[in-house]
C-alpha positions as CSV (number, residue, x, y, z in Angstrom):
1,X,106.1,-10.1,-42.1
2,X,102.4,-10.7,-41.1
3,X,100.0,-11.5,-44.3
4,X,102.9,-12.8,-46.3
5,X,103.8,-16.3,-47.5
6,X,106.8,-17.7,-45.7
7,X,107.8,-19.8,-48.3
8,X,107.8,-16.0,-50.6
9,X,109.6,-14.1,-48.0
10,X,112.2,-16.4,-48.0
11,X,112.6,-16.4,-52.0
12,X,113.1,-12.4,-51.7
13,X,115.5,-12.8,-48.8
14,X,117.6,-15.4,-50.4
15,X,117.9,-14.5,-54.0
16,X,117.5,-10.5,-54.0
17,X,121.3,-11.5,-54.9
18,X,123.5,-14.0,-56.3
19,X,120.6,-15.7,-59.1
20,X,122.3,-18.8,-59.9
21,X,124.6,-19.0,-63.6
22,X,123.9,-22.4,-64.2
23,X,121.5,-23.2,-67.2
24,X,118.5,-23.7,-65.0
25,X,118.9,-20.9,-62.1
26,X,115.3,-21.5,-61.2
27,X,115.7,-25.3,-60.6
28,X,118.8,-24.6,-58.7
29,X,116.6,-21.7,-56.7
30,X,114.5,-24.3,-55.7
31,X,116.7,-27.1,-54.8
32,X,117.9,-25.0,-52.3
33,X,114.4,-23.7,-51.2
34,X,113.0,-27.4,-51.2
35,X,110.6,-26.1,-54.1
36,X,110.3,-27.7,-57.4
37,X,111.5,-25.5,-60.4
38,X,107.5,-24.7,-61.6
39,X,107.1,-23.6,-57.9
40,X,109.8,-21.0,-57.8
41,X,108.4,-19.7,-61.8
42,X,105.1,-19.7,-60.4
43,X,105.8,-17.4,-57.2
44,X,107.8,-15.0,-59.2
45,X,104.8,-14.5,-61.6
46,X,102.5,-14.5,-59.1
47,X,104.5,-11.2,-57.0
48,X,105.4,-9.5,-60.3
49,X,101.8,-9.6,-61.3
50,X,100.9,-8.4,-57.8
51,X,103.8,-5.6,-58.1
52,X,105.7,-7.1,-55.1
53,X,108.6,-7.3,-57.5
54,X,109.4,-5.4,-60.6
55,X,112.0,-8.3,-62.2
56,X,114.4,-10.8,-62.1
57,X,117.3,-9.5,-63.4
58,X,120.4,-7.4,-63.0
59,X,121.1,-3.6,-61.3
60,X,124.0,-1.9,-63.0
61,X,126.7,0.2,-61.5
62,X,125.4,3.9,-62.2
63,X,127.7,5.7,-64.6
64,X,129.3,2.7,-66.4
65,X,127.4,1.7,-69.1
66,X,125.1,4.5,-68.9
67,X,125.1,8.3,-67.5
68,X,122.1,8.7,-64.9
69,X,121.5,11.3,-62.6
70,X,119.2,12.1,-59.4
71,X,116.4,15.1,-60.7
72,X,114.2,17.0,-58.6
73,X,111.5,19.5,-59.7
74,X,109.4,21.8,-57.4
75,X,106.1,21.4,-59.1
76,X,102.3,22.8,-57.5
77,X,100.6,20.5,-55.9
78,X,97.6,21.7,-58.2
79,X,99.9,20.3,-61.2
80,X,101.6,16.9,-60.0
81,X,99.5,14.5,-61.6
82,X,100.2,16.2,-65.4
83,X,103.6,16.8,-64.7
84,X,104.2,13.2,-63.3
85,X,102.7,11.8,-66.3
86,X,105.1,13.6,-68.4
87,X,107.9,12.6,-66.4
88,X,107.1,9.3,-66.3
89,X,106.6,8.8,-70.2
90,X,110.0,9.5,-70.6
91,X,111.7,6.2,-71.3
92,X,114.8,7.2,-69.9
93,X,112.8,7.4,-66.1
94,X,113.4,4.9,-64.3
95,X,112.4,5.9,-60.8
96,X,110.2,8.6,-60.1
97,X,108.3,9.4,-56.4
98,X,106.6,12.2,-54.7
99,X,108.1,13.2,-51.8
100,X,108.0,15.5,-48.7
101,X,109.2,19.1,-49.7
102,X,109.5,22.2,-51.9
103,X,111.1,20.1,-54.2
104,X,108.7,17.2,-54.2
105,X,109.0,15.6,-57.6
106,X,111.8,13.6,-57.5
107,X,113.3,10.9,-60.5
108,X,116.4,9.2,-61.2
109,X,117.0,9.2,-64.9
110,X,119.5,7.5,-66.8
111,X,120.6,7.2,-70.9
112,X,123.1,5.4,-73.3
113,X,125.4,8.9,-73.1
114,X,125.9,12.0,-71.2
115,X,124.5,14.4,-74.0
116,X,121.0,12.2,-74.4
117,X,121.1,12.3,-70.5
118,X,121.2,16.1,-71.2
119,X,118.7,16.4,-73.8
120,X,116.4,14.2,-71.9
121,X,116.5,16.8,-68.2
122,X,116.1,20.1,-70.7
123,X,112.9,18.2,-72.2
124,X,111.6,17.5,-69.0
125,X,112.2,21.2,-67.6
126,X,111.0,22.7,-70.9
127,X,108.2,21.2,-71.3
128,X,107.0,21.2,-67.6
129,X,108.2,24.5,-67.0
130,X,108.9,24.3,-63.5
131,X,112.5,24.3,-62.2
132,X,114.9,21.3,-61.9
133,X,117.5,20.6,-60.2
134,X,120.5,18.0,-61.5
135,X,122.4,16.2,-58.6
136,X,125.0,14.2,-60.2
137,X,126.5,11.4,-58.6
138,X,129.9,11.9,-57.2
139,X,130.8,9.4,-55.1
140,X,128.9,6.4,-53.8
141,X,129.4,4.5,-50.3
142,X,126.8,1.9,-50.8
143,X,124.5,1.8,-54.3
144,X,122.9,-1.9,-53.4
145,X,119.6,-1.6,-52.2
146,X,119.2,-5.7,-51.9
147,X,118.8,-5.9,-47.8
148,X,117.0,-8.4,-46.1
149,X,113.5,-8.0,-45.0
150,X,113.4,-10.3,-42.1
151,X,115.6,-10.1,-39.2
152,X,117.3,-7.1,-37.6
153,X,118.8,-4.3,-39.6
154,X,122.5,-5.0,-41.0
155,X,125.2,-2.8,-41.8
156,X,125.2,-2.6,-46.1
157,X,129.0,-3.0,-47.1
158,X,129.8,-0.4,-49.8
159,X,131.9,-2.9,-52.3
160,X,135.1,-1.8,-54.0
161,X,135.4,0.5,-57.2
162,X,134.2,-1.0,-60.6
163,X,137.0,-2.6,-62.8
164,X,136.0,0.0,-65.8
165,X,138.2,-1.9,-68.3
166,X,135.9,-4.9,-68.0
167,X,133.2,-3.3,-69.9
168,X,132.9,-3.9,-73.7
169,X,130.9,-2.2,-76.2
170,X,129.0,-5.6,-76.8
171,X,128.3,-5.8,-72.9
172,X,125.3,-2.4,-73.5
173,X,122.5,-4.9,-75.2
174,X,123.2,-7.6,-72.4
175,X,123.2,-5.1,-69.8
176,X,119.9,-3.4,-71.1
177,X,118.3,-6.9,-71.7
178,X,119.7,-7.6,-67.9
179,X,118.0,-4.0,-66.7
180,X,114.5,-5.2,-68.3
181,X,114.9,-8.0,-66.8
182,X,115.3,-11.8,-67.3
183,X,112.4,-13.8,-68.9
184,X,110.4,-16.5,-66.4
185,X,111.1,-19.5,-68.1
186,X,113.2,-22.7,-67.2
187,X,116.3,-21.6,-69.0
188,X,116.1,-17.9,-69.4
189,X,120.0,-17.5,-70.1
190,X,119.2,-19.8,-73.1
191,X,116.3,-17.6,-74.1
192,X,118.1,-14.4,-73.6
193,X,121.2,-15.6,-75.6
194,X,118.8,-16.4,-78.6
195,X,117.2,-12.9,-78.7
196,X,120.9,-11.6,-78.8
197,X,122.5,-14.0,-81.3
198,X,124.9,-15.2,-78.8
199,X,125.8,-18.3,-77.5
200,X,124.7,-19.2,-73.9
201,X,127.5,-20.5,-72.4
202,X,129.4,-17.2,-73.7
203,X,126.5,-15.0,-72.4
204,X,126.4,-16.7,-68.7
205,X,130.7,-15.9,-68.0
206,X,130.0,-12.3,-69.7
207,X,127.5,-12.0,-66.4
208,X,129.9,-13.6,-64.4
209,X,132.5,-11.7,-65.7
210,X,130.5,-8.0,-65.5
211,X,129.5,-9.4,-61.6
212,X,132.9,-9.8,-60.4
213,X,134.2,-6.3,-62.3
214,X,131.4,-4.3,-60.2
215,X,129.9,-3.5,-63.0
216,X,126.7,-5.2,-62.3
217,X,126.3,-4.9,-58.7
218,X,123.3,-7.3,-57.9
219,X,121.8,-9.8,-60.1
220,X,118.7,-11.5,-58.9
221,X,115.0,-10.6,-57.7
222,X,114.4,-6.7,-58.0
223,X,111.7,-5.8,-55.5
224,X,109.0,-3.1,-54.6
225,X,109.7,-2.3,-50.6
226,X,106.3,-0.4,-50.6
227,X,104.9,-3.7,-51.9
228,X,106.1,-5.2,-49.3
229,X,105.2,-3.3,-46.4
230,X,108.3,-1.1,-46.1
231,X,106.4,2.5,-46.5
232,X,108.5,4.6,-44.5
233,X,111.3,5.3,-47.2
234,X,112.8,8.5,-46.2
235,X,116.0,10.3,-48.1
236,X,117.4,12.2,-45.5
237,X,120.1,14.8,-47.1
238,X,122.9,16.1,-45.3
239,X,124.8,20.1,-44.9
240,X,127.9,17.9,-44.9
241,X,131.5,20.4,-45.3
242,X,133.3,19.1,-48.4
243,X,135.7,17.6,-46.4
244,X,133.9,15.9,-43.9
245,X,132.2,13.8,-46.8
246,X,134.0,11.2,-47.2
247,X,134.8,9.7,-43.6
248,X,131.1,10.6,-42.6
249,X,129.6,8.6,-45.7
250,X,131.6,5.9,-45.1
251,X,130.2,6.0,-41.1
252,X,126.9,6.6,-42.2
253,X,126.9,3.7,-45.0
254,X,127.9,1.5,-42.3
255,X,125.2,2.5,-40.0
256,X,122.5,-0.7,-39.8
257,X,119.0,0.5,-41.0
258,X,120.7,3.1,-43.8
259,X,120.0,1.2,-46.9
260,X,121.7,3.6,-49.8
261,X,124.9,6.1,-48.9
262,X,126.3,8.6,-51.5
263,X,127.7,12.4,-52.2
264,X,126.1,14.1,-55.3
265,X,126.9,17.4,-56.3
266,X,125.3,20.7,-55.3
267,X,123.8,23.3,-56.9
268,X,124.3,26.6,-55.7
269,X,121.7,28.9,-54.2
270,X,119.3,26.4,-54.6
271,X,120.3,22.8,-53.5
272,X,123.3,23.0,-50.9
273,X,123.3,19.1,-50.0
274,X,126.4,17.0,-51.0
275,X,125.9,13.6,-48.6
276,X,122.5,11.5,-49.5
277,X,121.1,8.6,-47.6
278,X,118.3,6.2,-47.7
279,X,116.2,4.8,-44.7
280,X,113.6,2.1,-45.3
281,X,111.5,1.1,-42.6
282,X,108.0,-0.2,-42.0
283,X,106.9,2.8,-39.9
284,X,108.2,6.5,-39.2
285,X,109.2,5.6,-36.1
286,X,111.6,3.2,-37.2
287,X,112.9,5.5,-39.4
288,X,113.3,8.4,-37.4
289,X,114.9,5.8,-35.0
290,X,117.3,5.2,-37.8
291,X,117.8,8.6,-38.7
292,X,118.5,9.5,-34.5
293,X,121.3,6.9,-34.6
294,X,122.6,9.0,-37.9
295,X,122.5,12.1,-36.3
296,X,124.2,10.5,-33.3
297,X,127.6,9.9,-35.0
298,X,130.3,12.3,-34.2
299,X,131.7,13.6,-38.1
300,X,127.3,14.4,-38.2
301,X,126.7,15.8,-35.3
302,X,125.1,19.3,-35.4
303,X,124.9,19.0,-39.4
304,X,122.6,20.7,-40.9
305,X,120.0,18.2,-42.7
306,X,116.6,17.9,-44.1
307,X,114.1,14.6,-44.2
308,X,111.9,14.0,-46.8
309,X,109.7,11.0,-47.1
310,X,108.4,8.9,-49.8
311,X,104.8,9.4,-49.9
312,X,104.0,7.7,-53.4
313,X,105.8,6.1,-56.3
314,X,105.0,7.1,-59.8
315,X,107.1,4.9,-61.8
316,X,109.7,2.1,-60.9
317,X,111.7,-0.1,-63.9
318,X,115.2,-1.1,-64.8
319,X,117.6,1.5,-66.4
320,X,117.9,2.5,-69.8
321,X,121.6,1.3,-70.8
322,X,121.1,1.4,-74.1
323,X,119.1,2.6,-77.1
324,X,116.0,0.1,-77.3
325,X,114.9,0.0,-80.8
């Protein structure tokens, strides 16, 4: 990655995952990266302040501890900054880009219930009043964006199921304080544990404990791929018959260069995709390389599919988990 510290590239690659649980995960980062502790908290302040990353902190399992939701809306070109804004004001928005089609306004939003997930998608559509379409999740073959940005494309493994149980009604502040995103100081598990009452050693199995039940799914350094040279983001949706779904997003999730893999529900007469994919590449080329390879296995072939490609991103954050006061 040409124009990019080595020494950063490798801090990205290594700890996009598995952040360190002992009392001082920065010192331990950079034990292992020969960097002193100061080093490590200095880089990741430097790239969050240059937007290269957005936190360090934890991703969380999509309806678990929260309801969320993809959202599109087919808004005039004349009216996309206004109705971006409005979007994007919403707390509850966590992602939101402009991309390539009819239906070019495009957000993930997420709340503490279904109903204020509800109330907050008829707000948007009232009060932009352009149509929206809702395109719940139904099935995900591989939710963790965290792939490496040097070295040749990898196959993503999907993970197994979330232990549901596992999650306690306590869990929602640490999981919203883990969605914002951890504070860069020497012992941020200490610092976090203060804000919440709770006492650190407790607070550091909880994580443990919410990692291995799948209910967090990544905890370490959230980053901006655009930031970091990786412009060509397409979603490429898939005509996929209901019961092809399954064994072809399990193929295409294991495809190297596919970087997300899920089925979300339809709507009918406007929306007819069911099987969703991600490709992030540093060129169109590559991506469309990606996407020929996609196209090229058997349970896809001759399915019916559209591309559409990130062309800017309005707003990216943690989820909201929970209420924030």
């Amino acid at each position: 990655m040409e124009g990019f510290d080595p020494r950063d590239i490798r801090l990205l690659d290594d700890f996009q995952r598995d952040l360190p649980l002992g009392h001082r995960p920065f010192a331990e980062m950079g034990l292992a990266l020969g960097l002193s502790e100061a080093e490590v908290l200095a880089r990741l302040a430097r790239m969050r302040a240059e937007g290269r990353i957005t936190r360090v902190g934890a991703t969380v399992r999509p309806n678990t501890a929260g309801a969320s939701t993809l959202a599109a809306l087919r808004v005039p070109d004349d009216r996309l900054e206004e109705v971006a804004a409005l979007v994007g004001a919403e707390p509850g928005v966590n992602h939101s880009y402009l991309r390539e089609d009819d239906w070019n306004l495009w957000f993930v939003a997420t709340a503490p219930t279904p109903d204020s997930l509800a109330r907050l998608l008829a707000r948007i559509e009232a009060q932009s009043g352009v149509p929206l379409i809702d395109l719940r999740l139904v099935r995900p073959f591989n939710i963790d964006l965290g792939f490496r940005l040097t070295g040749p494309a990898t196959a993503m493994t999907g993970g197994r199921a979330p232990d549901l149980a596992a999650l306690c009604p306590e869990d929602r502040p640490l999981l919203q304080a883990l969605s914002a995103g951890l504070d860069l100081v020497p012992a941020p598990y200490a610092a976090l544990a203060a804000t919440l009452g709770r006492d650190e050693a407790g607070l550091r199995a909880r994580i443990a404990a919410l990692l291995s039940a799948g209910i967090i799914t990544r905890l370490g350094v959230i980053v901006r791929h655009r930031a970091l040279g990786w412009t060509a983001n397409a979603m490429v949706v898939w005509d996929c018959p209901p019961d092809r779904v399954a064994a072809a997003g399990q193929a295409l999730a294991a495809l190297p260069g596919v970087t997300l893999c899920y089925e979300r529900r339809p709507v009918a007469g406007l929306w007819p995709y069911r099987l969703y994919c991600m490709i992030h590449a540093r060129s169109r080329p590559e991506a469309l390389a990606v996407l020929d390879r996609a196209r090229a296995l058997p349970l896809l072939a001759e399915t019916g599919h559209r591309v559409l490609f990130s062309t800017r991103c309005f707003k990216q954050t943690g989820a909201r988990i929970a209420e924030v006061a």
